[in-house]
Each structure stands twice: as structure tokens, then as C-alpha cells.
C-alpha positions in Angstrom: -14.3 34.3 -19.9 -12.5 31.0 -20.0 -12.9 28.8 -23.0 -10.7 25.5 -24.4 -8.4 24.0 -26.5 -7.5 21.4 -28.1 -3.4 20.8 -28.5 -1.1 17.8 -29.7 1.7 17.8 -27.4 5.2 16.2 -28.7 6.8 15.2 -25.4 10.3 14.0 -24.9 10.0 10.2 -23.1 13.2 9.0 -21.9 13.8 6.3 -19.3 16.7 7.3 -17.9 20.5 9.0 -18.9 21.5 5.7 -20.8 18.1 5.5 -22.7 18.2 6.9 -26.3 14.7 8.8 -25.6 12.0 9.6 -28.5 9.4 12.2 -28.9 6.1 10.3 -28.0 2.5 12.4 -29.5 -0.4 13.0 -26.7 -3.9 14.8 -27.4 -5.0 17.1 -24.9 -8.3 17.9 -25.4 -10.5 20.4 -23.4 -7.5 22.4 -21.9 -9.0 25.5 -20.2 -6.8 28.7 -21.0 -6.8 29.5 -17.5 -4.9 26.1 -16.7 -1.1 27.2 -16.6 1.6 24.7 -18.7 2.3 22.3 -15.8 -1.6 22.4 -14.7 -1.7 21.0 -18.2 0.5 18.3 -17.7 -1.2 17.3 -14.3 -4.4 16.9 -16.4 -2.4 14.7 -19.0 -1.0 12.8 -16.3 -4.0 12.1 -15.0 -5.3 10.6 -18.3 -1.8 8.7 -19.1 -2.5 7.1 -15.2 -6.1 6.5 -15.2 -5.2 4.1 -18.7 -2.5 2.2 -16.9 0.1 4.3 -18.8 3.6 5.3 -17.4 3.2 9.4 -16.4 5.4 12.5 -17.7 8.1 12.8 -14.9 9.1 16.6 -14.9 10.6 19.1 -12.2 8.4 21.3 -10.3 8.9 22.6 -6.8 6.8 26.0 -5.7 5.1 26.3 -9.1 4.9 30.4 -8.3 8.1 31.1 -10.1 10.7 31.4 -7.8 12.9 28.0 -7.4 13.3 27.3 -11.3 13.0 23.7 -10.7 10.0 24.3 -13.4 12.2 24.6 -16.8 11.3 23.1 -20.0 12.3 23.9 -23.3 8.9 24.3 -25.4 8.8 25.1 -28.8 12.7 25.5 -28.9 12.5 27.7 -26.4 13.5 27.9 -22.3 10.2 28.3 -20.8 8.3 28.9 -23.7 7.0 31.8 -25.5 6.7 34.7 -23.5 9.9 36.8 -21.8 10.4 37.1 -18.2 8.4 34.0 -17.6 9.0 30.7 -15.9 7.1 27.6 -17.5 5.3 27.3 -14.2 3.4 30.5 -14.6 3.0 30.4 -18.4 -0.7 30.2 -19.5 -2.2 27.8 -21.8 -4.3 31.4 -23.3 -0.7 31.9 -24.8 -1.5 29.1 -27.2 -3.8 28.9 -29.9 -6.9 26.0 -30.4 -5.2 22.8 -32.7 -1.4 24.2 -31.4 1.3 21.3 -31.9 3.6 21.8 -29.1 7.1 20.3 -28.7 8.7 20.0 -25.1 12.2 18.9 -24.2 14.1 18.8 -21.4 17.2 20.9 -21.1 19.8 19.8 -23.4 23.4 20.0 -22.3 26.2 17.6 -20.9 26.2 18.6 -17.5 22.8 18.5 -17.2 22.1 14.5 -17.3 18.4 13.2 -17.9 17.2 11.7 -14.9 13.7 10.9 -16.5 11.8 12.0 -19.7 11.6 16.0 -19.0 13.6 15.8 -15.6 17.6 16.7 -15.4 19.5 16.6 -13.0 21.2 20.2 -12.2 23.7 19.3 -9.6 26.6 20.9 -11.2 24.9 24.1 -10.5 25.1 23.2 -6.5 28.4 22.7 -6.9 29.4 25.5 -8.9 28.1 27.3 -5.5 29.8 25.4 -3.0 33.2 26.3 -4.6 33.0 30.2 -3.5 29.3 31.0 -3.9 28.8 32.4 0.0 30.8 34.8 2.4 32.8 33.3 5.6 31.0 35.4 8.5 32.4 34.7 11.6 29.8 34.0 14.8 29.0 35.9 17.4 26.3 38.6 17.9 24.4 39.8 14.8 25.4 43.1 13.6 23.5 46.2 13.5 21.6 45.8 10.0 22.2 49.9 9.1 26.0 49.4 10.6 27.1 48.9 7.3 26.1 51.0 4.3 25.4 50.2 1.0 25.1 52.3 -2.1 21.8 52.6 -3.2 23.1 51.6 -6.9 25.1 48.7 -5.8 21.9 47.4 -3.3 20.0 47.4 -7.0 22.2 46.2 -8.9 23.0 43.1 -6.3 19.1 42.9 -5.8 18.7 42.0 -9.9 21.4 39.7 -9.8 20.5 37.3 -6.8 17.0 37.1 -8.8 18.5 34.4 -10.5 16.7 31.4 -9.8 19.6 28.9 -11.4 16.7 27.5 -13.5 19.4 26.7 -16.3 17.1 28.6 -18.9 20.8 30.4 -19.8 22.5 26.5 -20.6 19.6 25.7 -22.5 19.7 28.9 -24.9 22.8 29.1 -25.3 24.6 27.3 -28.0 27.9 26.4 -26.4 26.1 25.2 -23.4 27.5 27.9 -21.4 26.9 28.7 -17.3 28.1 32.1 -17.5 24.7 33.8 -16.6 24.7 31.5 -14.1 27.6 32.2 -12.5 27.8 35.6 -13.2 24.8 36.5 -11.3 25.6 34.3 -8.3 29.1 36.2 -8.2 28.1 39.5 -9.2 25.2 39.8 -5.9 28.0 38.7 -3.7 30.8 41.3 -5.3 28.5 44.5 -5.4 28.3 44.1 -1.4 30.4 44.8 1.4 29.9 41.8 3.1 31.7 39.9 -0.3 34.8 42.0 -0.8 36.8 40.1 1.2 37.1 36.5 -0.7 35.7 38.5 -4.5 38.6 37.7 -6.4 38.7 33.9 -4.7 35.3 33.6 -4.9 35.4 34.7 -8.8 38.4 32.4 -9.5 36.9 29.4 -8.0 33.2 29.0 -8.9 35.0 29.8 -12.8 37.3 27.2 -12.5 34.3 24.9 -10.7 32.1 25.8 -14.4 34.8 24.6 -16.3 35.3 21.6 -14.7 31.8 20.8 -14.7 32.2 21.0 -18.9 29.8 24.0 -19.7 31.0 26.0 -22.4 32.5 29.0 -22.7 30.7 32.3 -23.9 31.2 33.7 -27.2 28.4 36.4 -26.7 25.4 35.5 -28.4 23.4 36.8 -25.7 20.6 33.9 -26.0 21.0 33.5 -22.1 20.1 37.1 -21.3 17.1 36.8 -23.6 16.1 33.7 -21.8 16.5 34.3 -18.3 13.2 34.3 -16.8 14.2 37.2 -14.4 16.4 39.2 -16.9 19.6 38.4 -15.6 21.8 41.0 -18.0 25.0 40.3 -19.7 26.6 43.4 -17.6 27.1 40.6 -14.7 29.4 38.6 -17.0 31.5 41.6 -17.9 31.9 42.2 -14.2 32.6 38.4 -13.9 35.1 38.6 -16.2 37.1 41.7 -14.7 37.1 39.6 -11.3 38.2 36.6 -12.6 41.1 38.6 -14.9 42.1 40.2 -11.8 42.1 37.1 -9.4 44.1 35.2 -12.0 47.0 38.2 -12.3 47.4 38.0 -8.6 47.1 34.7 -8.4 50.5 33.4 -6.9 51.1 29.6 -6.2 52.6 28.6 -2.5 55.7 26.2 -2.1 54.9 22.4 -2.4 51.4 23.2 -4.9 49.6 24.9 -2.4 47.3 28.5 -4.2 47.6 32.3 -2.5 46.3 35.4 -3.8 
């Protein structure tokens, strides 16, 4: 049976990247527990509006956990209190009548605010357009069972294209690192035949791409793997790593600054 609550929310108001920001109070009275987290915010919304007030601008997309447009930080953490679970299917029943709950955007440097909970994430699409895809040349499609995968490798690649680049990994992680990120988007693409031929280019690139973006580096805290809404493990960045260590040993410059490997 459904029943209510009654929460003070602490929610991060900021106008735009320049703008300081502050935590502003709301009471949300009468939540149902079967409302998930941004059907509470719609209902809050809808109060701030009907008053003439200015409404909580945050991301949402498909709202059925799959795009990771959804991430807040609540409470201190990505997402909010329960693992394996995007904010967007997180249940107000997972919070107790009289709760005070804090929510923040993402916080990191590559991850400008665009508006009070909303960043803006597109160093992530960049990080993919460096080497995040496999040059197929056209023509006719391919039998789909011409090429054989190991059934380990098909897994293992499944797991790691679940990541939904939500950014759950930046925001738990101290040094503000992408390496979950990237790990996962390299990892799918090296555990398949189809990605062998640019892996080392591929690994080299999007790395260099991350760095240039000015996320940290990973000093293996493992707060992103305990984030990650779709348990993303740190086994990707260890295979990462390997690629990126061999791309950079063969890695030969080309007269006149051109790269080879």
C-alpha cells in the first residue's frame, strides 16, 4: 500500500557556469513512496511554477535507466542510496518521513554547470569521437555468425558497453577521474573482433582525448566501480591500461610530426 512523506530537500540553484550557486531549502509535502526521485521533482516543479517561482532545471532523457542523462549526486552520493541504480529509477520508499535530502549536480571541471542540477557532459562525446568506433568499410552486410566470438569475450564486451556515460564514475571519484568511463567504452570495442584492428590507436587516443579534457588520473580508490549504476568493474581499466602501455611502446613518430604505430 502506498503512503507519504514529508522531506526537506537542499537543492543546488545555480544560474549558470559563472554564477557562484547556493543550496536553496524546499518542503515537499505529501510525496507518495511510489513517486520515483525525478517524479518528485516534477511535483516540486509544479509547485515552484504554479507560485511564479523559477523551476529546478535538471537532465532527464528516457527516465527508464538507460541514457544516464538522469545523474544527481544526492546525499553525497551518484545517484543516491541504493547500488546499481540510476536516480531516474530510484524510489522515494527508499527514504524515510521528515528525510533532509541534499542534491548536487556533478562536481568536476570538465563537467561545466549549465543550470542549477544540469552539466554539461560534452567532453564525454568527445572522448568518443577520438577512437571510440570501428572503421567498417561499405558494401554488403556480413553474415552475422561469419565471424565468431568467444562466448567469454561476447560477456565480458556485453558488461562493458552497459555503460551509460552517466558520469556517476567523475562524480565519486576524488581526482575527478574518466577512467571507468573510458575504460568501458574501449574495453567493448577491444574484446571484439571487429575492434582489433585500430585497439592500440583507439586506446592511445581516447586516453590522450581524457587528459586533454582535464579529468584526473586514477589512483585506485575504486569509488567509480562502486558508483557505476551498471557495475562497470575496475578489470576494464586494467585492460585499458595494458592497451594504452602497449600502443605507447610502439608508438613511432613519422618525418615532419606526423604519428604511426
Amino acid at each position: 500500500m502506498s503512503k507519504t512523506i514529508d522531506i526537506t530537500l537542499h537543492v543546488w540553484r545555480q544560474k549558470n557556469a559563472a554564477d557562484a550557486g547556493r543550496f536553496v531549502d524546499y518542503q515537499a509535502k505529501g510525496v507518495s513512496t511510489e513517486m520515483s526521485f525525478l517524479e518528485m521533482l516534477d511535483v516540486v516543479n509544479e509547485g515552484l511554477i504554479h507560485n511564479g517561482g523559477d523551476p529546478i532545471v535538471f537532465d532527464h532523457d528516457c527516465r527508464e535507466g538507460i541514457c544516464g542523462a538522469c545523474n544527481l549526486v544526492i546525499n553525497g552520493r551518484p545517484h543516491g542510496p541504493r547500488e546499481r541504480t540510476t536516480t531516474c529509477q530510484l524510489h522515494m520508499r527508499s527514504f524515510e518521513d521528515g528525510a533532509s535530502i541534499t542534491i548536487e549536480p556533478v562536481r568536476a571541471e570538465p563537467f561545466p554547470v549549465i543550470k542549477d542540477l544540469m552539466v554539461n557532459r560534452d567532453a564525454f562525446d568527445r572522448i568518443i569521437q577520438a577512437g571510440g568506433f570501428v572503421s567498417v568499410p561499405t558494401g554488403c552486410s556480413v553474415e552475422a555468425n561469419s565471424t565468431r566470438v568467444p562466448k567469454l569475450n561476447a560477456d565480458l564486451a556485453m558488461d562493458a558497453a552497459a555503460c551509460i556515460g552517466c558520469g556517476a564514475c567523475v562524480a565519486a571519484c576524488p581526482n575527478a577521474s574518466a577512467m571507468l568511463f573510458v575504460a568501458a567504452k574501449i574495453s567493448h570495442l577491444a574484446l571484439l573482433p571487429q575492434g582489433q584492428p585500430e585497439r592500440y590507436t583507439r586506446a592511445r587516443a581516447m586516453v590522450q582525448q581524457m587528459d586533454a579534457e582535464g579529468f584526473g588520473s586514477c589512483t585506485n580508490h575504486g569509488e567509480c566501480e562502486a558508483a557505476c549504476p551498471k557495475g562497470i568493474t575496475l578489470e576494464n581499466i586494467a585492460r585499458m591500461n595494458r592497451d594504452f602501455i602497449k600502443a605507447s611502446i610502439s608508438f613511432r613518430p613519422e618525418p615532419g610530426g606526423g604519428g604511426g604505430a
